[in-house]
mmCIF file of the N, C-alpha and C atoms, coordinates in Angstrom:
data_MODEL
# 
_entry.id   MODEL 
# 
loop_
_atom_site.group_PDB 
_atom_site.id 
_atom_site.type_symbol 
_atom_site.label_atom_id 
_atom_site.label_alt_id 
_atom_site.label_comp_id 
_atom_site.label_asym_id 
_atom_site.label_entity_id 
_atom_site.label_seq_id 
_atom_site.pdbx_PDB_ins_code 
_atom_site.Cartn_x 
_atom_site.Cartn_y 
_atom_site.Cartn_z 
_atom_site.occupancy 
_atom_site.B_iso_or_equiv 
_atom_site.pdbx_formal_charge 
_atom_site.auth_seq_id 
_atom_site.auth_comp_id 
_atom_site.auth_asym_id 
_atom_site.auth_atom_id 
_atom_site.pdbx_PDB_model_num 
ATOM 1   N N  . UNK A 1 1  ? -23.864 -21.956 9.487  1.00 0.00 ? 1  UNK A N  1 
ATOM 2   C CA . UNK A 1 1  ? -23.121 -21.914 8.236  1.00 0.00 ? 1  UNK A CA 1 
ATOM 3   C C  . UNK A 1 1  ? -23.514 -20.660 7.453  1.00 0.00 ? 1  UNK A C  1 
ATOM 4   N N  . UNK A 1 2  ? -22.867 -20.052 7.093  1.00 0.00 ? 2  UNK A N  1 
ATOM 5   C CA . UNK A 1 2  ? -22.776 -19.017 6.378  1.00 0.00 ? 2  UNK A CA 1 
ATOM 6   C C  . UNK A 1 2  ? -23.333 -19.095 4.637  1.00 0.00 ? 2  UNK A C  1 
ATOM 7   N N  . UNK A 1 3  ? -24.532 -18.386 4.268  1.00 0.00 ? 3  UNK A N  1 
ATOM 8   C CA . UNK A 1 3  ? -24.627 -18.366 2.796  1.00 0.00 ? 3  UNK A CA 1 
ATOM 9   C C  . UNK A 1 3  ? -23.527 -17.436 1.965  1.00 0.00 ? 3  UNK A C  1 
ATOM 10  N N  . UNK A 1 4  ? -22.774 -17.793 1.329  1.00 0.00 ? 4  UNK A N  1 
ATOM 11  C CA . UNK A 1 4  ? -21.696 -16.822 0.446  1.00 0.00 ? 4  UNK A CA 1 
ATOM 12  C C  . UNK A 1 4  ? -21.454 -17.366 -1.001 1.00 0.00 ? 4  UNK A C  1 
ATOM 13  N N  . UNK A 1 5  ? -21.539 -16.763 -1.640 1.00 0.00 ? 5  UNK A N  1 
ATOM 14  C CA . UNK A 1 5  ? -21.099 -17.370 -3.524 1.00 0.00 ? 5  UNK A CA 1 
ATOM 15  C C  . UNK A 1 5  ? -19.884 -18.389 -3.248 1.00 0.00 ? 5  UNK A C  1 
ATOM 16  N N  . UNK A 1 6  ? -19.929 -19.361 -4.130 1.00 0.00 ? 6  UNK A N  1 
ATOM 17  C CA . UNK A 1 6  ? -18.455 -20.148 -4.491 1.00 0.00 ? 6  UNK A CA 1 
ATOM 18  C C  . UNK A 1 6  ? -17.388 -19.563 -4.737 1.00 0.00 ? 6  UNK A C  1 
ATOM 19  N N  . UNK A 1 7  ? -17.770 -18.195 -5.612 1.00 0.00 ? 7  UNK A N  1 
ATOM 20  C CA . UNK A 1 7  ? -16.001 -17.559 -5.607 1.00 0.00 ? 7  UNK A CA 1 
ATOM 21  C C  . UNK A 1 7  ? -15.499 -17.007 -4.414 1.00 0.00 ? 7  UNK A C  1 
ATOM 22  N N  . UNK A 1 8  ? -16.700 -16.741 -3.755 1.00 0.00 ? 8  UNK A N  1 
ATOM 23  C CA . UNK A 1 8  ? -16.053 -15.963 -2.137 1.00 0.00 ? 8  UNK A CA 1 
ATOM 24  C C  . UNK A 1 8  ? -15.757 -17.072 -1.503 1.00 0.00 ? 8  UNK A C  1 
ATOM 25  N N  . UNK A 1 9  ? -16.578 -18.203 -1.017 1.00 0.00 ? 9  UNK A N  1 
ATOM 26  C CA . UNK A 1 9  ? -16.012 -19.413 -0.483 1.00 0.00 ? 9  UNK A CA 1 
ATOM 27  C C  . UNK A 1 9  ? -14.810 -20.135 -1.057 1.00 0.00 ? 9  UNK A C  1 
ATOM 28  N N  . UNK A 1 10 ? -14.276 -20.186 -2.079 1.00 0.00 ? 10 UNK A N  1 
ATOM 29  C CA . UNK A 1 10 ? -12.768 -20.421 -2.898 1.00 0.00 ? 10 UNK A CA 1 
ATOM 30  C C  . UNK A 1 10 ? -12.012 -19.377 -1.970 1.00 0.00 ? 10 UNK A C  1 
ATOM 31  N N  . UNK A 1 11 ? -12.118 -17.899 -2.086 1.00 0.00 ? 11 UNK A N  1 
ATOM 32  C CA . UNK A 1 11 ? -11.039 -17.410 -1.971 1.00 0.00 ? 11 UNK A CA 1 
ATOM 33  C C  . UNK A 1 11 ? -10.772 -17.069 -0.641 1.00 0.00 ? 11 UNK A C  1 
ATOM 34  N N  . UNK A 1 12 ? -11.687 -17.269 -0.038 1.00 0.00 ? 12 UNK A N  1 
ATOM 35  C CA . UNK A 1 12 ? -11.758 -17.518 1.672  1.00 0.00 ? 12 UNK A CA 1 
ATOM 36  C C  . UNK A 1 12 ? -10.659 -18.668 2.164  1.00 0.00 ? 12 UNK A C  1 
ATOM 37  N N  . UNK A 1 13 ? -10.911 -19.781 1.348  1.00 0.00 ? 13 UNK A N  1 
ATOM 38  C CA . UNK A 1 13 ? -10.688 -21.376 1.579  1.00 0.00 ? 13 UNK A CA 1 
ATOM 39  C C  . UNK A 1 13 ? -9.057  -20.754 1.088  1.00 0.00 ? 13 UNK A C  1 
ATOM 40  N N  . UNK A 1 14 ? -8.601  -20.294 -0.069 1.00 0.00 ? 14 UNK A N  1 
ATOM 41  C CA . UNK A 1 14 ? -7.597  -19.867 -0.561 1.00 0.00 ? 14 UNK A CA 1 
ATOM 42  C C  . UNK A 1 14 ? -6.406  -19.042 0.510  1.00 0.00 ? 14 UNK A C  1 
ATOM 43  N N  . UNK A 1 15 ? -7.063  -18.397 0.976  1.00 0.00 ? 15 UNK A N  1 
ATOM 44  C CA . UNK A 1 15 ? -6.345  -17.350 2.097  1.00 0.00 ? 15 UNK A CA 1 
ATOM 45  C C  . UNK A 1 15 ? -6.473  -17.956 3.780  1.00 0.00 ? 15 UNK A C  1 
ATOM 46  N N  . UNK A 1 16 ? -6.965  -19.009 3.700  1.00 0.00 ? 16 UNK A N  1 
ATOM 47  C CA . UNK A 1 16 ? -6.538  -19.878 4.916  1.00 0.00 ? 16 UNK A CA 1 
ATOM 48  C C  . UNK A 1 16 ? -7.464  -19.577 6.132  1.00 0.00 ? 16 UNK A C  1 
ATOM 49  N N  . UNK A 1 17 ? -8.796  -18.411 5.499  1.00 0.00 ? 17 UNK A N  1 
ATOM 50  C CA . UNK A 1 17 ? -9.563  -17.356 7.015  1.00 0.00 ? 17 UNK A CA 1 
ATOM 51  C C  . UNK A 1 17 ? -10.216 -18.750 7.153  1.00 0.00 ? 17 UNK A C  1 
ATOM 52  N N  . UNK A 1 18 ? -10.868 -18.907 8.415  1.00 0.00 ? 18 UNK A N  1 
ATOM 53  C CA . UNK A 1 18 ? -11.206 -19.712 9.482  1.00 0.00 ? 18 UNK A CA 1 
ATOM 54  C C  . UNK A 1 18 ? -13.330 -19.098 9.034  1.00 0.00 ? 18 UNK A C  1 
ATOM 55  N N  . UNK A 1 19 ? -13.852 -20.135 8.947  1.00 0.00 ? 19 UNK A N  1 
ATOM 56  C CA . UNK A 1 19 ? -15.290 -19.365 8.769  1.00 0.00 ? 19 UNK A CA 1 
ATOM 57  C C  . UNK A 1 19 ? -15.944 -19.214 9.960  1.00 0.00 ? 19 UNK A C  1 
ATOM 58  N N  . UNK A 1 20 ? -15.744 -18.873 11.109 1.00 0.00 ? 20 UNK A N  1 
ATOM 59  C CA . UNK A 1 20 ? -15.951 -18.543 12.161 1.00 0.00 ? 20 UNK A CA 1 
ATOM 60  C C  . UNK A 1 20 ? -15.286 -16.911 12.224 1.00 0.00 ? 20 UNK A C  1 
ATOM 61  N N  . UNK A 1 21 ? -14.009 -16.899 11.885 1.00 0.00 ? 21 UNK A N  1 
ATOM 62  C CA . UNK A 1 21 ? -14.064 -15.347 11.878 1.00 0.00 ? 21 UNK A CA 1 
ATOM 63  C C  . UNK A 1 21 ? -14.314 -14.443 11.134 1.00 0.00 ? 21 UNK A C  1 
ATOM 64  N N  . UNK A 1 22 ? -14.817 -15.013 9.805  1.00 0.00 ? 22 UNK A N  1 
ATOM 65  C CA . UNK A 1 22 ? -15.806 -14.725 8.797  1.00 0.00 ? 22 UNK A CA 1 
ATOM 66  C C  . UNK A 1 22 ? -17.261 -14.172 9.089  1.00 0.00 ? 22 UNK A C  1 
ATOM 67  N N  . UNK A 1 23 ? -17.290 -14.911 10.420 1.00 0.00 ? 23 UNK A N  1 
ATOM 68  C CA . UNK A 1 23 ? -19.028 -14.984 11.232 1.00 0.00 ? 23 UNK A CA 1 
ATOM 69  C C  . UNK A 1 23 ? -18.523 -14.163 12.541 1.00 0.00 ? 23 UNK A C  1 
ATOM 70  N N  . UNK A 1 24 ? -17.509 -13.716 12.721 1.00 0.00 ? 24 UNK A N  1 
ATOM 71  C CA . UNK A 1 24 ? -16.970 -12.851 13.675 1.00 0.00 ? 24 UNK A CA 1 
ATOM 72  C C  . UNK A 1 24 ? -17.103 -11.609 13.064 1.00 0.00 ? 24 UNK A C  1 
ATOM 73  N N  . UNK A 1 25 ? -16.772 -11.485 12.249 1.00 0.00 ? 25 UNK A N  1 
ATOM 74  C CA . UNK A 1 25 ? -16.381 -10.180 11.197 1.00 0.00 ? 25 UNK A CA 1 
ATOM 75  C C  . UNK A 1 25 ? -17.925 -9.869  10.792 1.00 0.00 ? 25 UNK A C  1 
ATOM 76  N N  . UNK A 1 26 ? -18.767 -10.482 10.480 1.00 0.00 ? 26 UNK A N  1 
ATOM 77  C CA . UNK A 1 26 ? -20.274 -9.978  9.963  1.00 0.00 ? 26 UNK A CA 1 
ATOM 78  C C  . UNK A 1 26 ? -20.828 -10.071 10.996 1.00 0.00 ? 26 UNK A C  1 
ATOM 79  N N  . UNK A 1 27 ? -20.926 -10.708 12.219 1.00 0.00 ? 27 UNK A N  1 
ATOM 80  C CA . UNK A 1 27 ? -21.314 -10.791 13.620 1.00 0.00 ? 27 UNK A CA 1 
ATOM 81  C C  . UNK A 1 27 ? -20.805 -8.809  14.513 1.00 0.00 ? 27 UNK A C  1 
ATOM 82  N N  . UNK A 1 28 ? -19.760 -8.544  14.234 1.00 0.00 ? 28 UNK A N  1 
ATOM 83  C CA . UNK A 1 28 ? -19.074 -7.811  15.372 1.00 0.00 ? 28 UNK A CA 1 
ATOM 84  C C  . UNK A 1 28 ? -18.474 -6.178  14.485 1.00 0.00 ? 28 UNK A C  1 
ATOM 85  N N  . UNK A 1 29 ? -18.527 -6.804  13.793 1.00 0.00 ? 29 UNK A N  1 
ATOM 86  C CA . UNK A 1 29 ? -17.003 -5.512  12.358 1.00 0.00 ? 29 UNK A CA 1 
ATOM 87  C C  . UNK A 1 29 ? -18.108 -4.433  12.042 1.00 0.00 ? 29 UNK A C  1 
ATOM 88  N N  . UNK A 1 30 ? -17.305 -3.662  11.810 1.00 0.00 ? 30 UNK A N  1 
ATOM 89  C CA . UNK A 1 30 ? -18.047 -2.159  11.199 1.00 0.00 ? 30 UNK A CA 1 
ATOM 90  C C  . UNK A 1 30 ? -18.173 -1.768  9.518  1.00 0.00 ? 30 UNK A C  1 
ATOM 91  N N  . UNK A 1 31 ? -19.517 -1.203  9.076  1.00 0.00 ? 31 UNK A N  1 
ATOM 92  C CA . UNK A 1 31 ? -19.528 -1.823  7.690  1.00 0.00 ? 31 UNK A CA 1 
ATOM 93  C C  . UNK A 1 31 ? -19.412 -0.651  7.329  1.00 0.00 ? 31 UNK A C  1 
ATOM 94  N N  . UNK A 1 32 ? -18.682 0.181   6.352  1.00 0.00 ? 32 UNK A N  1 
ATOM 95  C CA . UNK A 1 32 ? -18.733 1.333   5.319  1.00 0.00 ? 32 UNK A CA 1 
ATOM 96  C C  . UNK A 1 32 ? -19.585 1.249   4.025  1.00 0.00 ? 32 UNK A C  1 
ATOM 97  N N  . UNK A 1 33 ? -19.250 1.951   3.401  1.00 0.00 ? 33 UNK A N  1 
ATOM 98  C CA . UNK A 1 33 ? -19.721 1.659   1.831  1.00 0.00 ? 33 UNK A CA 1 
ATOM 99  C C  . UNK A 1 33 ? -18.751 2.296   0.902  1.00 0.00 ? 33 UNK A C  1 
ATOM 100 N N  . UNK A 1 34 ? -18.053 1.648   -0.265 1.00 0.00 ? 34 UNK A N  1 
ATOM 101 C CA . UNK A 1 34 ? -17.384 1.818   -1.148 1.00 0.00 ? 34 UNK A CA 1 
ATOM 102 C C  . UNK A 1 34 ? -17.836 3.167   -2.053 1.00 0.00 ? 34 UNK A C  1 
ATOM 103 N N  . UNK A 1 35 ? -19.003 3.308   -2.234 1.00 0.00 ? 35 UNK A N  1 
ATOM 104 C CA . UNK A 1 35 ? -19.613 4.366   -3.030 1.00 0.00 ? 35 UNK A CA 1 
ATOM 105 C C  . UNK A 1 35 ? -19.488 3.650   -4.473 1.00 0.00 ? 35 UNK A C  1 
ATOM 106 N N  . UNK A 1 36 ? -19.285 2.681   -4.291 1.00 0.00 ? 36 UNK A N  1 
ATOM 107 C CA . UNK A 1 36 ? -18.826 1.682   -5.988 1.00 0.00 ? 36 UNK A CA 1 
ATOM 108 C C  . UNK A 1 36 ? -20.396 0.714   -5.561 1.00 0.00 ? 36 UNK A C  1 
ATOM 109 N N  . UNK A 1 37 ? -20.803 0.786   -4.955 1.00 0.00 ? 37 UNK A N  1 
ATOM 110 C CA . UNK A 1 37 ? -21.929 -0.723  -4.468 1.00 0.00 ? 37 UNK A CA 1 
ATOM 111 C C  . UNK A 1 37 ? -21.777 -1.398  -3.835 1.00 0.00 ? 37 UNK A C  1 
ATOM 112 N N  . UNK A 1 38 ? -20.601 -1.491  -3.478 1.00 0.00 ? 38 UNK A N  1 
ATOM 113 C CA . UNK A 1 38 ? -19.587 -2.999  -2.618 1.00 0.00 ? 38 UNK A CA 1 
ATOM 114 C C  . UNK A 1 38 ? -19.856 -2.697  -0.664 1.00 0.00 ? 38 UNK A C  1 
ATOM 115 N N  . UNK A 1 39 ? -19.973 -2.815  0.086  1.00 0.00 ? 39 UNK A N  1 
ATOM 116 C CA . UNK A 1 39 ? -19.590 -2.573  1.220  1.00 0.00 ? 39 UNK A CA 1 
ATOM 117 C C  . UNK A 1 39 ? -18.071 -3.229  1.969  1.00 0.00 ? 39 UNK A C  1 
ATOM 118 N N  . UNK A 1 40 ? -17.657 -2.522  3.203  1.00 0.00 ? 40 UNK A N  1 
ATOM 119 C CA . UNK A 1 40 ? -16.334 -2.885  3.253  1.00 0.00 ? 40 UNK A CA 1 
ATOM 120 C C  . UNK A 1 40 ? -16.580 -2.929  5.009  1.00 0.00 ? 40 UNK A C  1 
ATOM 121 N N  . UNK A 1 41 ? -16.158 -4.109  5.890  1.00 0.00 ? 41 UNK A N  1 
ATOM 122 C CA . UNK A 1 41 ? -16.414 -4.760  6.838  1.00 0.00 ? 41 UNK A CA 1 
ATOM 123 C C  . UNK A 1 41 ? -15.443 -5.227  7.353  1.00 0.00 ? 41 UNK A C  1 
ATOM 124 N N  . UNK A 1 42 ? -14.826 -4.406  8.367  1.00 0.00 ? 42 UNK A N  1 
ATOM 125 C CA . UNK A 1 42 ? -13.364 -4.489  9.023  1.00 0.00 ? 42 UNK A CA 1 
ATOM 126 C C  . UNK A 1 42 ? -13.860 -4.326  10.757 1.00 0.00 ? 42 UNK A C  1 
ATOM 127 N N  . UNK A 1 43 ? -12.922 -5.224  11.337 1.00 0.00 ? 43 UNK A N  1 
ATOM 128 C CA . UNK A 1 43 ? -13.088 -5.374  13.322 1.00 0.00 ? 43 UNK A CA 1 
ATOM 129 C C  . UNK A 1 43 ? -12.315 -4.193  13.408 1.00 0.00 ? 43 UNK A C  1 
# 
């Protein structure tokens, strides 16, 4: 199970993603950085 804030788990739950490919995506995806603080994590 994945640790993530309630608003990210809402808007996850909101947009229908599956939390397995949530754990696919931080498991496998390539991470940038925003230059804002944020990082950005796309397969």
């Amino acid at each position: 199970m994945l640790t993530m804030t309630n608003p990210a788990r809402t808007r996850i739950q909101q947009r229908g993603i599956p939390e397995v490919v949530v754990e696919n995506l931080l498991d496998f995806g390539r991470e940038t950085y925003d230059h804002h603080g944020s990082r950005v994590v796309y397969f």
